[in-house]
N, C-alpha and C positions, 0 to 999 in steps of 0.2 A: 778264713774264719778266725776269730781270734779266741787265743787256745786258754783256756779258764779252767780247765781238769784240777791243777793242784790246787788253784785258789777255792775252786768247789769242794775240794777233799778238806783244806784247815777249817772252812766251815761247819761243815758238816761235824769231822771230828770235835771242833769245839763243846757241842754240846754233848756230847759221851764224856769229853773232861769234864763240863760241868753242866749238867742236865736241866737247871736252874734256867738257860741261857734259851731253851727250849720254845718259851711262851716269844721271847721276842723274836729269835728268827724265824719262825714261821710266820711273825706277822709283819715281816719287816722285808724275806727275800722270797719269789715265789720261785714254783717249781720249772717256768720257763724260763728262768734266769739261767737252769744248770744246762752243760748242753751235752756231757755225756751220760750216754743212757746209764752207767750201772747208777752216777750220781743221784740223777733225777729220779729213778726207782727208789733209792737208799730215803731220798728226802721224802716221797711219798708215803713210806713207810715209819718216818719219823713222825709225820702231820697227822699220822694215823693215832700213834700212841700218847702225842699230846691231848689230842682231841676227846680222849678215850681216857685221859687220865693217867695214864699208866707211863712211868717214867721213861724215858728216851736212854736206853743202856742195851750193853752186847747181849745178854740174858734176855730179854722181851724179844729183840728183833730176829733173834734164832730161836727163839720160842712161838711167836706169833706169825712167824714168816717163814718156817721151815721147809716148807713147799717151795718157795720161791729165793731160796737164798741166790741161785742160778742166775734171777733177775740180778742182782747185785754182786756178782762177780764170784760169788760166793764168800767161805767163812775168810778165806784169803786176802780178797780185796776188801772185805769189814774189819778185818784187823790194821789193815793198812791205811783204812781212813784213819782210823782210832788212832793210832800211832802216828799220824803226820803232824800230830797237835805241839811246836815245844811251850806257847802260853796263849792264853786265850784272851790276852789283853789289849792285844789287838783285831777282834771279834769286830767290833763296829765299821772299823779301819776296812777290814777285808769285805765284811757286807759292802760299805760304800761302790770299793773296789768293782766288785762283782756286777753290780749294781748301775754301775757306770760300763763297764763295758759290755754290758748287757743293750746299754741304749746306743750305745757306737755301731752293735750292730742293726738292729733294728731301725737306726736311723743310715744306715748303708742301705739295707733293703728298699727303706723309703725311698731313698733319692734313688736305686735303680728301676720303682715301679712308678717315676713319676717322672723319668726320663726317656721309657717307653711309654706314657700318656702323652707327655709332650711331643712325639714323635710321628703319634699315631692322630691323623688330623680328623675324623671321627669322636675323640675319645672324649670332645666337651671343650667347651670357650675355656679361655686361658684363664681367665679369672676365676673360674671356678675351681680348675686343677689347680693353679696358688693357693688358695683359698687351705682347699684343703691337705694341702701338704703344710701350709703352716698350723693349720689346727692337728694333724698327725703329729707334726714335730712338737707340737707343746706337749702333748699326751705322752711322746717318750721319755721327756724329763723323768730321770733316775729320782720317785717319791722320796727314796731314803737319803739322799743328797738334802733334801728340803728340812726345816727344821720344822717340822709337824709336827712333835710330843707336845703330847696334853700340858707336861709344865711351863713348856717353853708357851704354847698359847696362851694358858694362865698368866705369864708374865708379862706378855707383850698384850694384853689386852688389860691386865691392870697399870703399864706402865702409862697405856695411851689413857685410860682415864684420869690418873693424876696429872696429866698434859690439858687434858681437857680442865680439871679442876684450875691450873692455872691459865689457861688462854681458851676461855669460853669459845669462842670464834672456831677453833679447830672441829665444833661437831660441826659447822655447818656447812654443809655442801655447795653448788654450783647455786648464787644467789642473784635474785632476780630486780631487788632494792623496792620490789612492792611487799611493805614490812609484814604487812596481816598477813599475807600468805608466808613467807620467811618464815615468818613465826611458827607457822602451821604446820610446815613442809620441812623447818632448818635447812632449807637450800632442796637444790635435787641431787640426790647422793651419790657420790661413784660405786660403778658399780649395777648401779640399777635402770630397771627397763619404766619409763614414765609413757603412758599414753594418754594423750589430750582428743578427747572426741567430742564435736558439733556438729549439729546439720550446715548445710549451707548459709553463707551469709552474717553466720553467727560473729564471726572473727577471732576463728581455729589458724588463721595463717598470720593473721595481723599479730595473735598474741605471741606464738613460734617465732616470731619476726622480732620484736621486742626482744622478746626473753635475750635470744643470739646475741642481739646487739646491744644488751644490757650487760651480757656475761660478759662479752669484748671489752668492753670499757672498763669492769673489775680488775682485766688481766687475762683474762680465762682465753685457753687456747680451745676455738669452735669451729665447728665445722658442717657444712649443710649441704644434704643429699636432696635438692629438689626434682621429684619425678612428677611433682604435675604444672609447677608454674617453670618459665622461662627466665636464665639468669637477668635479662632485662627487665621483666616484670618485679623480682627477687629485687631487684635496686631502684625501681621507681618504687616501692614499700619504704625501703632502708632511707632513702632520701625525706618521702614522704615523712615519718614519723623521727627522723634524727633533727629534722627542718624544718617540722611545722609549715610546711607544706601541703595547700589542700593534693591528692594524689589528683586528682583529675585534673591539676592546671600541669603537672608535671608529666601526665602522658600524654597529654594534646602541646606542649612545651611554650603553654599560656606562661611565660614568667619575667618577671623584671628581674635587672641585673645586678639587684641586689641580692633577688633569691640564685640565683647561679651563683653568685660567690660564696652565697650561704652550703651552697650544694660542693661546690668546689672543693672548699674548706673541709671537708667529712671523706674526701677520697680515699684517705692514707689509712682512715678507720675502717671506709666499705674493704677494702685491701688486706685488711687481718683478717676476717671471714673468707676459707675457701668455701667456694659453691661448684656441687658438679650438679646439674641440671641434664645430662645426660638420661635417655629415655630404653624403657625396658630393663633396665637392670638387675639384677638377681640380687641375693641378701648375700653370695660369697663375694661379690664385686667390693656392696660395700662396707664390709668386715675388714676385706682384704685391702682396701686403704686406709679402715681406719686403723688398720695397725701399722701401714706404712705411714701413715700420720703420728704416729703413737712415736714409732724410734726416731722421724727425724724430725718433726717440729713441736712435741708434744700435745697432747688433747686433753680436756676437760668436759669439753660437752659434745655430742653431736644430735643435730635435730636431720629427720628423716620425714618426708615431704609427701607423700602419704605411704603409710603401711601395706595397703590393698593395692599399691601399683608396684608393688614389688615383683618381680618375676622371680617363682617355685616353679623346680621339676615337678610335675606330678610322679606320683608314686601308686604303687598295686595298693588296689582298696582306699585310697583316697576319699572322704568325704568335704561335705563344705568347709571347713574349717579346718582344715588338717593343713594345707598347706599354710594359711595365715598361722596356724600353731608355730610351726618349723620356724618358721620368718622371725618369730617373738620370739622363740628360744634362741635360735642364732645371733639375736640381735643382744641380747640379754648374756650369754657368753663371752660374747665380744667387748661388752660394757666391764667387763668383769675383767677380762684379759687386759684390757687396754685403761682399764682406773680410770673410767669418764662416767659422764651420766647418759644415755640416751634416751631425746626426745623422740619418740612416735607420732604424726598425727594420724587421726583414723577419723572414716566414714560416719556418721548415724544414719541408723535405715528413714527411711521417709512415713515408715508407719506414726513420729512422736507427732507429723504435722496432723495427724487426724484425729489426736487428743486434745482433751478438752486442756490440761495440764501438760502443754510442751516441752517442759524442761527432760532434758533427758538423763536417760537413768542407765547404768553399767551391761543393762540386757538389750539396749538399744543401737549398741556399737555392732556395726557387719564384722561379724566375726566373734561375735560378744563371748561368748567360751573361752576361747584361744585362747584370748585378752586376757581376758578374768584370770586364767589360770596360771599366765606367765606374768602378766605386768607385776611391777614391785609399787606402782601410784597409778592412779583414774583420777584426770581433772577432764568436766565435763563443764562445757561454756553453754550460758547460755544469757540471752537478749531481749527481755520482754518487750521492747519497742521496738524491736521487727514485726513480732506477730500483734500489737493491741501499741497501735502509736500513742494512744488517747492514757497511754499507761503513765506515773507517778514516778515512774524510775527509767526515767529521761537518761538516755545517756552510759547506762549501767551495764555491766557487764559480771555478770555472777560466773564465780570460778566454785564450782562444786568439786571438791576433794572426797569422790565418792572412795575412792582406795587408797590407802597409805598402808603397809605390808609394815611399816615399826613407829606409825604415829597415829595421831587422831582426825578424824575426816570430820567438814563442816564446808560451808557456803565461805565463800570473800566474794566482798562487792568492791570492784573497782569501778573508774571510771574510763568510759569510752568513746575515743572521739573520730564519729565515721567520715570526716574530710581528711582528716591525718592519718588513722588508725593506730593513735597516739592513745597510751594507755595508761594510766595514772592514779595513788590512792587518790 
């Protein structure tokens, strides 16, 4: 165990030298940091007299604790905190300290309770036990190590806006190069959870399809978790719409040797998109690469191929939507961790085809709670010349921005073209 008594004693004592120091250690090292008991009692007893107002000194804590001085070694070992102090000017220095090896241990313990999961072949798929040992390990990162103070945020968020005032381009996020919506959206933001819902048909895969392969082409490092189409299917699209190619002459492999070379030519590009098309997989699988994607090729976007086929443990008291909740929060933590944007696509229930008015709306998505509650954007697609051929908007494809969590929500009309599934202002 590693032995932290006297670096807990200059602590502690520091605020007796200056009681002023009170308000920050208590919100800076908590009581599980200390690990011997008189310590840990001493500091309880301090958190006490903050909290209560009443100054942190020898006087209050033999005054208000006289019963218990025993808990704390007694008036002997209170004098010998007090007394371990020679300056308190390195107060922060010894927090860090503390504070750090505080996660040295707890990240010891991890690794030995996740060395008997590994060991025990019951205890869960491997990607799941990853999974969660690396989100355990993020959580032990020492907070006071991080430069969290309120100034220092102040700072660095007024420094990034004068960056922004000079290089407009820096608000915007993962961009798709169909301007109206850009404009609408400023890209899709790291960071945040985006879900795209349409019924069937609409061209919810077509547009996910695009988007990827439009982000590629800016730069952007992307990556695609398909669990309901097949990577063959995923590249007769990408070919389809990068080649203007109708898809149907490229899946029956109707094509002259012009368009192969056309197709040829685009290999090195389908080649930067990884695709796992792998079926049944859980939301720590794929968190758990995309942070292995994150340290060794970097990420910017990742689009996920649907939402609802994700595999959740069920859990005690479970209702409908509890598990797609978890899937959205995990996904959305991850996005955060990893400084990408993730795309969702999601289901609509089959109730909008029995409306008179099919466009679908935020409460129409399977899961539509969940959604609502975690997503950070809701684009909702929809195609009035599927359902009314005889309709005026030939071709169109309405991108409704029913959710935007720090912008303004409205309709974009692109254009859509169902032999390609080439999609364009």
């Amino acid at each position: 165990m590693l032995q932290t008594e006297a670096l807990e004693m200059v602590i502690l004592g520091s605020v007796f030298e200056d009681p002023s120091l009170a308000r920050e250690v208590m919100a800076t090292v908590t009581i599980d940091m200390f690990r011997q008991p008189w310590n840990r009692n001493l500091y309880r007893m301090m958190a006490w007299l903050e909290k209560n107002n009443h100054p942190v000194n020898y006087t209050n804590i033999s005054t208000y604790f006289a019963k218990d001085m025993g808990k704390i070694g007694g008036v002997e070992y209170l004098l010998k905190v007090i007394g371990s102090v020679v300056s308190v000017s390195e107060i922060r220095e010894n927090m860090k300290l503390l504070a750090e090896l505080d996660a040295r241990r707890k990240l010891s313990q991890l690794i030995e309770q996740t060395r008997a999961l590994i060991d025990d072949p019951a205890a869960g798929r491997f990607d799941e036990i990853l999974d969660t040992f690396e989100q355990k390990a993020l959580e032990i990162r020492p907070k006071v190590c991080q430069e969290n103070k309120s100034g220092d945020r102040i700072r660095t968020w007024f420094e990034n806006l004068l960056l922004r005032k000079q290089n407009p381009s820096l608000a915007f996020g993962v961009l798709t190069g169909w301007d109206p919506l850009d404009r609408m959206t400023l890209g899709f933001q790291r960071s945040n959870l985006i879900v795209i819902g349409a019924r069937t048909s609409m061209g919810k895969s077509a547009f996910a399809n695009e988007i990827k392969v439009r982000a590629s082409s800016l730069g952007n490092k992307v990556a695609d978790f398909s669990l309901e189409m097949t990577i063959e299917q995923i590249y007769n699209r990408m070919a389809s719409t990068m080649c203007g190619i109708p898809l149907q002459a490229i899946r029956i492999g109707n094509l002259t040797d012009f368009q192969i070379g056309l197709i040829a030519d685009k290999l090195d590009e389908f080649a930067k998109i990884p695709i796992d098309d792998s079926r049944g997989v859980t939301t720590e699988y794929i968190t758990s690469e995309m942070r292995r994607m994150k340290r060794q090729e970097g990420l910017d976007l990742v689009v996920v191929d649907y939402l609802q086929e994700i595999s959740e443990t069920a859990e005690q008291n479970d209702n409908g939507g509890s598990a797609l909740h978890r899937v959205c929060q995990k996904l959305r933590a991850a996005a955060k961790d990893c400084d990408c944007a993730v795309i969702g696509l999601s289901q609509v229930k089959q109730d909008v085809d029995s409306r008179a008015n099919k466009r679908p709306m935020v409460s129409d998505l399977s899961g539509s709670a969940a959604i609502a509650a975690v997503a950070d954007d809701i684009l909702l697609l929809y195609r009035d010349e599927y359902y009314n051929p005889e309709t005026s908007d030939q071709g169109i494809l309405e991108v409704n921005v029913a959710k935007q969590r720090n912008g303004p929500t409205g309709i974009v009309k692109l254009k859509y073209d169902k032999d390609t599934q080439k999609i364009t202002v």
